[in-house]
Biotite code that builds the C-alpha atoms (Angstrom):
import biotite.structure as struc

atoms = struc.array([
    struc.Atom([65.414, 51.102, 5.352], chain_id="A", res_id=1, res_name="UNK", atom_name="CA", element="C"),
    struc.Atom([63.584, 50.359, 2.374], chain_id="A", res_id=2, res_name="UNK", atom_name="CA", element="C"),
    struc.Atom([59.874, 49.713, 1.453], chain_id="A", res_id=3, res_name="UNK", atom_name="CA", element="C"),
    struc.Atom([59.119, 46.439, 1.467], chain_id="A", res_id=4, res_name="UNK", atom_name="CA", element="C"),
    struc.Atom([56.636, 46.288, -1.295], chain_id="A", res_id=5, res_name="UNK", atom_name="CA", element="C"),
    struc.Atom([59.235, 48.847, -3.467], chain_id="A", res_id=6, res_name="UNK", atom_name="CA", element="C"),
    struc.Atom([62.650, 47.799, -2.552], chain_id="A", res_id=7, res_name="UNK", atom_name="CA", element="C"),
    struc.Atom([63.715, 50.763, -4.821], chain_id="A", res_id=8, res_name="UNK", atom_name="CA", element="C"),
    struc.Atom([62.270, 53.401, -2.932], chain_id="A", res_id=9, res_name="UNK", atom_name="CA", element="C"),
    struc.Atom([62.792, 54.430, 0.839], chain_id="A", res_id=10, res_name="UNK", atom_name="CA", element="C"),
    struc.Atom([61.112, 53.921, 3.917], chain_id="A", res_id=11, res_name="UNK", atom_name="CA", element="C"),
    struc.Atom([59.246, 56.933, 5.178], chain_id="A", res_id=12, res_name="UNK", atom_name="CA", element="C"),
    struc.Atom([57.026, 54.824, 7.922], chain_id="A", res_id=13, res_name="UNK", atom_name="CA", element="C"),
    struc.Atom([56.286, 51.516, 8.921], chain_id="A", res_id=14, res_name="UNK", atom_name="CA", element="C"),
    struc.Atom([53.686, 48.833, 9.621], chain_id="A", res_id=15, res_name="UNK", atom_name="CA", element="C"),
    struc.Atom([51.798, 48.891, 12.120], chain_id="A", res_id=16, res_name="UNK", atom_name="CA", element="C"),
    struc.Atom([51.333, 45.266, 12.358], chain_id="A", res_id=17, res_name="UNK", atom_name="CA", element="C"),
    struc.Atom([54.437, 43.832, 11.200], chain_id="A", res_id=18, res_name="UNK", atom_name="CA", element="C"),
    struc.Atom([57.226, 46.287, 11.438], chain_id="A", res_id=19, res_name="UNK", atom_name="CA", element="C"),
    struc.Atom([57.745, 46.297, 7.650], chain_id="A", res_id=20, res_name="UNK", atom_name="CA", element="C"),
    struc.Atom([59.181, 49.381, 6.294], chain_id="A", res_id=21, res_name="UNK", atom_name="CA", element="C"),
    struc.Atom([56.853, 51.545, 3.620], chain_id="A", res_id=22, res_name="UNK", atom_name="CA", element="C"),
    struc.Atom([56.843, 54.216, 1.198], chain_id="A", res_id=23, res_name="UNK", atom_name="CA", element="C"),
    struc.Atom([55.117, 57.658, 1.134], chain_id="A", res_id=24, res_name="UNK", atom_name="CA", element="C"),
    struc.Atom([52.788, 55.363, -1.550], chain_id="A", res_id=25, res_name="UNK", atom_name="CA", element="C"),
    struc.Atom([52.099, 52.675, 0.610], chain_id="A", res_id=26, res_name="UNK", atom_name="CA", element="C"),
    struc.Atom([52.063, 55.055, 3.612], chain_id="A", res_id=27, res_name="UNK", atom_name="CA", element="C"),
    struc.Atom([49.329, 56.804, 2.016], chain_id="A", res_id=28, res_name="UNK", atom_name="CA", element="C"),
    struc.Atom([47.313, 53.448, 0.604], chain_id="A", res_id=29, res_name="UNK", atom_name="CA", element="C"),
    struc.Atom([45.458, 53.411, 3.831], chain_id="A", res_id=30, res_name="UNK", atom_name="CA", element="C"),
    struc.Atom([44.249, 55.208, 6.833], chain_id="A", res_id=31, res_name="UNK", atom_name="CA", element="C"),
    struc.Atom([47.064, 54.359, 8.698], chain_id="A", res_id=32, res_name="UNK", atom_name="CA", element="C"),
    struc.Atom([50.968, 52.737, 7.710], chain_id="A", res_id=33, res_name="UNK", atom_name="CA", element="C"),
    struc.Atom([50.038, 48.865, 7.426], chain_id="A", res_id=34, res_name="UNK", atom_name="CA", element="C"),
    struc.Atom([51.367, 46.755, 4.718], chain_id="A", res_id=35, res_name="UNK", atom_name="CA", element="C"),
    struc.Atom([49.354, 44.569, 2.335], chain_id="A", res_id=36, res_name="UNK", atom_name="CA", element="C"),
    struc.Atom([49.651, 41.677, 3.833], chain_id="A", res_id=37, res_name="UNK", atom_name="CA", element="C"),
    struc.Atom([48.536, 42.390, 6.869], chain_id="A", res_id=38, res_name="UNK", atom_name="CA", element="C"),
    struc.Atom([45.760, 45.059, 5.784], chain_id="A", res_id=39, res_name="UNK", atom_name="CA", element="C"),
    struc.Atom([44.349, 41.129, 4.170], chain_id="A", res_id=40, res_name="UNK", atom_name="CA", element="C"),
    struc.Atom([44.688, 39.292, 6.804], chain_id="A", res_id=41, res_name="UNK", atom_name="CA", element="C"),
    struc.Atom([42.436, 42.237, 8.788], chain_id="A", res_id=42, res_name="UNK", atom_name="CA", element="C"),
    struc.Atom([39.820, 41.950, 6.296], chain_id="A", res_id=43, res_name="UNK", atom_name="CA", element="C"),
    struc.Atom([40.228, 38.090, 6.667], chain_id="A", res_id=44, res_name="UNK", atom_name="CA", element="C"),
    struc.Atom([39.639, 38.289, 10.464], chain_id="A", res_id=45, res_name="UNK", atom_name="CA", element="C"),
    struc.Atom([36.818, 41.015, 9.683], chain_id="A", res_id=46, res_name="UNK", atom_name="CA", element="C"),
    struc.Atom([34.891, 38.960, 7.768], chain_id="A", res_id=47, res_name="UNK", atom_name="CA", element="C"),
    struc.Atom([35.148, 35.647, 10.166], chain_id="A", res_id=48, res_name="UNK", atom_name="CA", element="C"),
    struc.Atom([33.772, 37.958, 13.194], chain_id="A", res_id=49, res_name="UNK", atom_name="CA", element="C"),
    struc.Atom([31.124, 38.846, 11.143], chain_id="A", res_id=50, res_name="UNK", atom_name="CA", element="C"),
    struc.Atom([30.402, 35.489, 9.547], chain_id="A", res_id=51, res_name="UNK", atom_name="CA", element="C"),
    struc.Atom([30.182, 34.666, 13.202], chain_id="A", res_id=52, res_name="UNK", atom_name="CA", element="C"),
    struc.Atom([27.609, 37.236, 14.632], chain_id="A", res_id=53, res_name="UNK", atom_name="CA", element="C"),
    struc.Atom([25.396, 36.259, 11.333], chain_id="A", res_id=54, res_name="UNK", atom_name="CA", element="C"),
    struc.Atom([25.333, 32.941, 12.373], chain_id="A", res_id=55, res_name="UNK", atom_name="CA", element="C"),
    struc.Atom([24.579, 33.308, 16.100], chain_id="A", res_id=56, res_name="UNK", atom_name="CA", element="C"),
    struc.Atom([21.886, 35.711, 14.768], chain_id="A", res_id=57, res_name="UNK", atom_name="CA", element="C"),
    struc.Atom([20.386, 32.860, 12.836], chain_id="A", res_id=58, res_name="UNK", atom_name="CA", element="C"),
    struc.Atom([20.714, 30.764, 15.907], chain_id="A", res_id=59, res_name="UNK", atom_name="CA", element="C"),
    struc.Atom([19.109, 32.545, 18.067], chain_id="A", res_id=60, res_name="UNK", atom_name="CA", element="C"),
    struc.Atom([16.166, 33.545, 15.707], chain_id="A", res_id=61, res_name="UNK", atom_name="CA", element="C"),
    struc.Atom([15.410, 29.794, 14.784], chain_id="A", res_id=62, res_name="UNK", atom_name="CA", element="C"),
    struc.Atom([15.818, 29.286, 18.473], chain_id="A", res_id=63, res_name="UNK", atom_name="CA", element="C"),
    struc.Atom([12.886, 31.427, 19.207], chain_id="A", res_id=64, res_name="UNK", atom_name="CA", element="C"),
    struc.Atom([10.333, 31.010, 16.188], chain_id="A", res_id=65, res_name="UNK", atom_name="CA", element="C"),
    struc.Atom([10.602, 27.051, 17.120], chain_id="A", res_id=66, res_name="UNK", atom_name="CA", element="C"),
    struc.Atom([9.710, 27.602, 20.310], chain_id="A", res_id=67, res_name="UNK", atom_name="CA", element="C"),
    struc.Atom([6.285, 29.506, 19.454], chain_id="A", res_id=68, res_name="UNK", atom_name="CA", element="C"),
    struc.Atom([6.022, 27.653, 16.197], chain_id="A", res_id=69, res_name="UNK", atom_name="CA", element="C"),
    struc.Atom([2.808, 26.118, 17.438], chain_id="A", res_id=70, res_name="UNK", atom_name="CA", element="C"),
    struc.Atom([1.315, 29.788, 17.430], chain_id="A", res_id=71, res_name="UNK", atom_name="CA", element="C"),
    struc.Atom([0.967, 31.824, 14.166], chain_id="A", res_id=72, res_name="UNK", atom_name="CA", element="C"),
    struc.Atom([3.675, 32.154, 12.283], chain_id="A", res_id=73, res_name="UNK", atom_name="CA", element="C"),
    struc.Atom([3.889, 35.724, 12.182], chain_id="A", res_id=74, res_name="UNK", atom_name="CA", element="C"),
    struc.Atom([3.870, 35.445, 16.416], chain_id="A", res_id=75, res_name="UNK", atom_name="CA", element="C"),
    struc.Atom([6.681, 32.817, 16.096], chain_id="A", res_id=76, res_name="UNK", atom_name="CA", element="C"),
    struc.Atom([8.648, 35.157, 13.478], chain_id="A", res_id=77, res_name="UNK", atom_name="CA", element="C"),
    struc.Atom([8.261, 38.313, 15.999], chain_id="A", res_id=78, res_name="UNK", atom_name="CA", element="C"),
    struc.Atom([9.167, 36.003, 18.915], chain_id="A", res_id=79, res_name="UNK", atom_name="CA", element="C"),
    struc.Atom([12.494, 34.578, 16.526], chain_id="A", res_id=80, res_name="UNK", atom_name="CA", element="C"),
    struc.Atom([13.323, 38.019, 15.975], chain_id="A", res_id=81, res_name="UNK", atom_name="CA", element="C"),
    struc.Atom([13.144, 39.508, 19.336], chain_id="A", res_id=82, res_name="UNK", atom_name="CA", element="C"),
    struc.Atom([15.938, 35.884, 20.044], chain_id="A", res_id=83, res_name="UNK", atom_name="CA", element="C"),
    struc.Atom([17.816, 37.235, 17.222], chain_id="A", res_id=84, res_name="UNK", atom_name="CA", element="C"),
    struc.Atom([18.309, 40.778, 18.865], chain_id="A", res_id=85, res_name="UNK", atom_name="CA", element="C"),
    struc.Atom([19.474, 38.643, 22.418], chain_id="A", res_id=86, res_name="UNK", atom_name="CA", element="C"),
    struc.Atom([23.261, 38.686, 22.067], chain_id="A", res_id=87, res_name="UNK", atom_name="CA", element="C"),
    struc.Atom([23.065, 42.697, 20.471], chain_id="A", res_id=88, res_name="UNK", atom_name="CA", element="C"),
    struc.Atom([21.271, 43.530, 23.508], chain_id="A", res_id=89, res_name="UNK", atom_name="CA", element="C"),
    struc.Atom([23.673, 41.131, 25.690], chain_id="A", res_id=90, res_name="UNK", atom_name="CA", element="C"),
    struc.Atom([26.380, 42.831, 23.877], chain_id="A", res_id=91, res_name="UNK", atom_name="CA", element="C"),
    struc.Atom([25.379, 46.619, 24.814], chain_id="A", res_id=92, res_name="UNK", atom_name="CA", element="C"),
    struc.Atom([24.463, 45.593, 28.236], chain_id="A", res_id=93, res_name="UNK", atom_name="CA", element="C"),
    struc.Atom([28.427, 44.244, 28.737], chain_id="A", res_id=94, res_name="UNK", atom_name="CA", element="C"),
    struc.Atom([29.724, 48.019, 27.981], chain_id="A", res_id=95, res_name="UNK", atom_name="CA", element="C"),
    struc.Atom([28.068, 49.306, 30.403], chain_id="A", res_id=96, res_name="UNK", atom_name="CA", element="C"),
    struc.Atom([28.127, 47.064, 33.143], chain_id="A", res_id=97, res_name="UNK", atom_name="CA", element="C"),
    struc.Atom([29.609, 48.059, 36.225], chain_id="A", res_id=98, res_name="UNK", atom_name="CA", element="C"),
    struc.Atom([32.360, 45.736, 37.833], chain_id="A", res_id=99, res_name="UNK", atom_name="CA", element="C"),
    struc.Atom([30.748, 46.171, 41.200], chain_id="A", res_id=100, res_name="UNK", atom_name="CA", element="C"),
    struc.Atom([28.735, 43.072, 39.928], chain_id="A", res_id=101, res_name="UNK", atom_name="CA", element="C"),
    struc.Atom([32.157, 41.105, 40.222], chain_id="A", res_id=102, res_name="UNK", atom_name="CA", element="C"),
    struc.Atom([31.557, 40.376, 43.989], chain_id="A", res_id=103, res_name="UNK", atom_name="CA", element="C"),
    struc.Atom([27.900, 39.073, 44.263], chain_id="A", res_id=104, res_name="UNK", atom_name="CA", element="C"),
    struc.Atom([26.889, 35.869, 45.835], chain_id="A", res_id=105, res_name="UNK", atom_name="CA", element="C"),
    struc.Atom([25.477, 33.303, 43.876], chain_id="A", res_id=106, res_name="UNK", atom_name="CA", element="C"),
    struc.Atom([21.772, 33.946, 44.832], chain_id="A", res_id=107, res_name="UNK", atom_name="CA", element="C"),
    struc.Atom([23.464, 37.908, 43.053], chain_id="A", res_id=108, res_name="UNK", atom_name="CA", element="C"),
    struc.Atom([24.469, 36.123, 40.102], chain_id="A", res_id=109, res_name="UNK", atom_name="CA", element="C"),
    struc.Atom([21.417, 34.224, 39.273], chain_id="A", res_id=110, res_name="UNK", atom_name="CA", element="C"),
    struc.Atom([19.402, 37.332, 39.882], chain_id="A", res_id=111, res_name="UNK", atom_name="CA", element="C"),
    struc.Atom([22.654, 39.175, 37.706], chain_id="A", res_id=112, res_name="UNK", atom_name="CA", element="C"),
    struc.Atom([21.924, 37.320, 34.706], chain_id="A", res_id=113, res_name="UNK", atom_name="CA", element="C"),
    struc.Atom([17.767, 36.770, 34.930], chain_id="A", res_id=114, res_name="UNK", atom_name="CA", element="C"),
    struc.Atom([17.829, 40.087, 34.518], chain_id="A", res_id=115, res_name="UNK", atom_name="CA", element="C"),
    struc.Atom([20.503, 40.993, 32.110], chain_id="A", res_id=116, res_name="UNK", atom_name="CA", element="C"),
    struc.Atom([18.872, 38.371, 30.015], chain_id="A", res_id=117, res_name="UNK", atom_name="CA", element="C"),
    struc.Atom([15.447, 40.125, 30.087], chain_id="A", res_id=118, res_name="UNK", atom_name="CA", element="C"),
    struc.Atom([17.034, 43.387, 29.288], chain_id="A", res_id=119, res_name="UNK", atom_name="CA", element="C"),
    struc.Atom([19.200, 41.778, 26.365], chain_id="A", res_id=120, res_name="UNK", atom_name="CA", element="C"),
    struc.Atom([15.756, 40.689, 25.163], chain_id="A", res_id=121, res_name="UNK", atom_name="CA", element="C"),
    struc.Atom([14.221, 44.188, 24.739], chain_id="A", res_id=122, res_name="UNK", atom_name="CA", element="C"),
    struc.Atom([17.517, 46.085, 24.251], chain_id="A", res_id=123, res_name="UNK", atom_name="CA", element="C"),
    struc.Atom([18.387, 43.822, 21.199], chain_id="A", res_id=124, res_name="UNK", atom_name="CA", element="C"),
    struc.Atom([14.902, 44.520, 19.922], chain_id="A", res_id=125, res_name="UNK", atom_name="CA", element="C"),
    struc.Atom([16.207, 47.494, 19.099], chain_id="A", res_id=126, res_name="UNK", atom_name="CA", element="C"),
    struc.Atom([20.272, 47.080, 18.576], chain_id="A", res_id=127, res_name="UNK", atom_name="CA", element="C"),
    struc.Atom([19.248, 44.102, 15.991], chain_id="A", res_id=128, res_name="UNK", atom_name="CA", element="C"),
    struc.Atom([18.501, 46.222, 12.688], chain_id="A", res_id=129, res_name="UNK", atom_name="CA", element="C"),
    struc.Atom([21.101, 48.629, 13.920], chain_id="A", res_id=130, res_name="UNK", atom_name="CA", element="C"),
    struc.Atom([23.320, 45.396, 14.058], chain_id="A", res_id=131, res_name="UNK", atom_name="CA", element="C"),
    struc.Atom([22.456, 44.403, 10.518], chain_id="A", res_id=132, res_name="UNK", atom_name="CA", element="C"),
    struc.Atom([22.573, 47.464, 8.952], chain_id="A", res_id=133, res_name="UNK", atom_name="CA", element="C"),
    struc.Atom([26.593, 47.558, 10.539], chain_id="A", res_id=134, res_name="UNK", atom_name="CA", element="C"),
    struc.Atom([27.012, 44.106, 8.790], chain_id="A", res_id=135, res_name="UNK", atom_name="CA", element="C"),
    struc.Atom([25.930, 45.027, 5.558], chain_id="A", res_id=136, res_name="UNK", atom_name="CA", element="C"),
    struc.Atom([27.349, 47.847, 5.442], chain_id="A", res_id=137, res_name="UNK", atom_name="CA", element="C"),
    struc.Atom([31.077, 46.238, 7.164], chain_id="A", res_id=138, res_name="UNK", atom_name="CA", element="C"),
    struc.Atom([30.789, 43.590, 4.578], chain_id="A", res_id=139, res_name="UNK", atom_name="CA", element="C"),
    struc.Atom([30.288, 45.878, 1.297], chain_id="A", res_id=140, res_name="UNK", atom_name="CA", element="C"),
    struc.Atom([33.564, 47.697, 2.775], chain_id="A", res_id=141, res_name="UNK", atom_name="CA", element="C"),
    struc.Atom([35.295, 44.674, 3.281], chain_id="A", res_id=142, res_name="UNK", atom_name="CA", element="C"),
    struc.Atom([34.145, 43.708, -0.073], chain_id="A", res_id=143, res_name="UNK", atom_name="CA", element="C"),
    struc.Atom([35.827, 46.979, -1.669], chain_id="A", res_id=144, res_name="UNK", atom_name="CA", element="C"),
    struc.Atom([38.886, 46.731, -0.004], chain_id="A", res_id=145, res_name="UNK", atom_name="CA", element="C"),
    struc.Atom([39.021, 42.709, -1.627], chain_id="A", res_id=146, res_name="UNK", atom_name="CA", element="C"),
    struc.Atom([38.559, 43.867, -5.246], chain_id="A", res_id=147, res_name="UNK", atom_name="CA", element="C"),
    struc.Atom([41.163, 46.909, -4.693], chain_id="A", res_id=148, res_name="UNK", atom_name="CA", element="C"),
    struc.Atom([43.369, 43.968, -3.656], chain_id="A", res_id=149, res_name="UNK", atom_name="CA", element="C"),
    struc.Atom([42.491, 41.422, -6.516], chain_id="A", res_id=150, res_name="UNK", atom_name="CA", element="C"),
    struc.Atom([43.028, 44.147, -8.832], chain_id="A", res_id=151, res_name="UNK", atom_name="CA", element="C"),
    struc.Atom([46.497, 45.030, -7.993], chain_id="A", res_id=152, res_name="UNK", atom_name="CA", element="C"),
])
């Protein structure tokens, strides 16, 4: 088999997306055997999913500072930010959620999710600016990897 990116060189792996065959170069390119094309269209899916938590961050935070914007506005910014931090702490509370909570009764599941949503509330106080710092810092990589591929 030969590499699909240098068709005059052999294959030594292949991708692990697509199959394609590479060369000790491309092999090497990245942590792992994965083509170009596929590598992008990572990056590509990367940087929707975090397009997407940036927004629903947003969302949530204008959710709450409108709801306390008849207070002072550095109550209804504090109040927007601990919304903000509501699917982070949501999100940390699904990893660790037992499945036994699979066979409540409804009466359970309202209970279930009163709570979860209070703990998402104080948990995402503090997974928010752990969140955003992981964004930034996801979409300078991202960013990298797009110039190493404009530049080729």
């Amino acid at each position: 088999m030969k590499c699909a990116i240098h068709p005059q060189l052999d294959a030594v792996s292949t991708c692990v997306d697509c199959g394609k065959g590479l060369c000790s170069e491309c092999t090497d390119a990245y942590e792992f055997p994965i083509c170009e094309n596929c590598n992008m269209t990572r990056v590509g899916e990367e940087k929707g999913q975090i397009t997407k938590n940036i927004v629903i961050t947003i969302v949530f935070f204008i959710i709450g500072f409108y709801i306390t914007m008849d207070t002072s506005i550095i109550g209804a910014i504090w109040i927007g930010y601990m919304f903000a931090g509501i699917p982070w702490g949501w999100s940390f509370l699904n990893k660790i959620t037992p499945s036994i909570f699979l066979f409540l009764p409804l009466i359970g599941w309202v209970i279930y999710f009163l709570i979860k949503g209070l703990l998402s509330l104080f948990i995402g106080f503090i997974a928010l600016p752990v969140k955003v710092y992981q964004i930034i810092r996801d979409s300078k990589r991202l960013q990298g990897i797009s110039e190493t591929f404009s530049n080729n």
